[in-house]
C-alpha positions as CSV (number, residue, x, y, z in Angstrom):
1,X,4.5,3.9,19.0
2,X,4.5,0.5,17.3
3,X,7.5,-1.5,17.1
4,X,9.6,0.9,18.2
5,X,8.4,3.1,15.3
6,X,6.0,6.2,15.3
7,X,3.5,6.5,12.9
8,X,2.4,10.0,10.9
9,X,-0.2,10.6,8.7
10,X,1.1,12.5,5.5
11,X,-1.4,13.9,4.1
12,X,-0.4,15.1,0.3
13,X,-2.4,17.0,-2.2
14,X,-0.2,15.9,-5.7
15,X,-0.9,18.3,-9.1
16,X,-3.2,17.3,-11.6
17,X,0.1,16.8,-13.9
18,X,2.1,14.5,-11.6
19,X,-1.0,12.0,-11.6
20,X,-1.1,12.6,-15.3
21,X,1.9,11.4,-16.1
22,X,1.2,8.1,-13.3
23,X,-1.3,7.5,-15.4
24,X,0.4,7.7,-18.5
25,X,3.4,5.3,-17.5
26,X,0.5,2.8,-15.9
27,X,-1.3,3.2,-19.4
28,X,2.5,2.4,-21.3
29,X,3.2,-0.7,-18.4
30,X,6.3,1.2,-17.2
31,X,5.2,1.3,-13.8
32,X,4.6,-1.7,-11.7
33,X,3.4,-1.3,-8.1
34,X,5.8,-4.0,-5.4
35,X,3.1,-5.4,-3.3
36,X,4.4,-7.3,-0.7
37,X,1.0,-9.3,0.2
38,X,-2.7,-9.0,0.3
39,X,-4.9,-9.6,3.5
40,X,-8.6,-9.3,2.9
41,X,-10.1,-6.8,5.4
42,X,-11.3,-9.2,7.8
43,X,-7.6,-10.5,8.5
44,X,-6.7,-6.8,9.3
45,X,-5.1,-7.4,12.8
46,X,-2.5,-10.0,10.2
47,X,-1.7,-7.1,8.1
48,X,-0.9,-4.7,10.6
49,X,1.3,-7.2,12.5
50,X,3.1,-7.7,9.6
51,X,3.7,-4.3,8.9
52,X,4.3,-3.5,12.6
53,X,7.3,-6.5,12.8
54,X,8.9,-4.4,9.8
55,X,9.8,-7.3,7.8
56,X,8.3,-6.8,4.5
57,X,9.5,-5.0,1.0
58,X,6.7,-3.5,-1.0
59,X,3.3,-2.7,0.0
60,X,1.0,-4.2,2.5
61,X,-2.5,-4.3,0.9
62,X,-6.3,-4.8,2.4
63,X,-8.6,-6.4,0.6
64,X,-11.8,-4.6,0.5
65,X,-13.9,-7.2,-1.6
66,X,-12.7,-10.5,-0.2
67,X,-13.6,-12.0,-3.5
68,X,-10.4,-11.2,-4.6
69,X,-8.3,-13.0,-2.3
């Protein structure tokens, strides 16, 4: 229990056509991802605070390569 909230893991094995056609609408720009924010990995802890207090819209994205942050 986090926050009040229980966590699952989904697990979900999508069809070869449904990430066709993600691809496709990526490829056209018809589909833009809502990030929220971006921690790099080593701010972790932040990240899952932030998703734990439930205040954010959008994705909640680690930074593998903390170049990019």
């Amino acid at each position: 229990m986090v926050a009040g909230k229980q966590l699952r893991v989904v697990l979900h094995k999508p069809k070869i056509t449904e990430l066709e056609r993600l691809v496709s609408l990526c490829a056209a720009g018809q589909l833009t991802p809502v990030i929220d924010c971006t921690y790099p990995l080593e701010k972790f802890q932040d990240a899952f605070a932030r998703f734990a207090s439930g205040q954010f819209t959008g994705k909640i994205v680690l930074l593998v390569d903390s170049a990019l942050a």
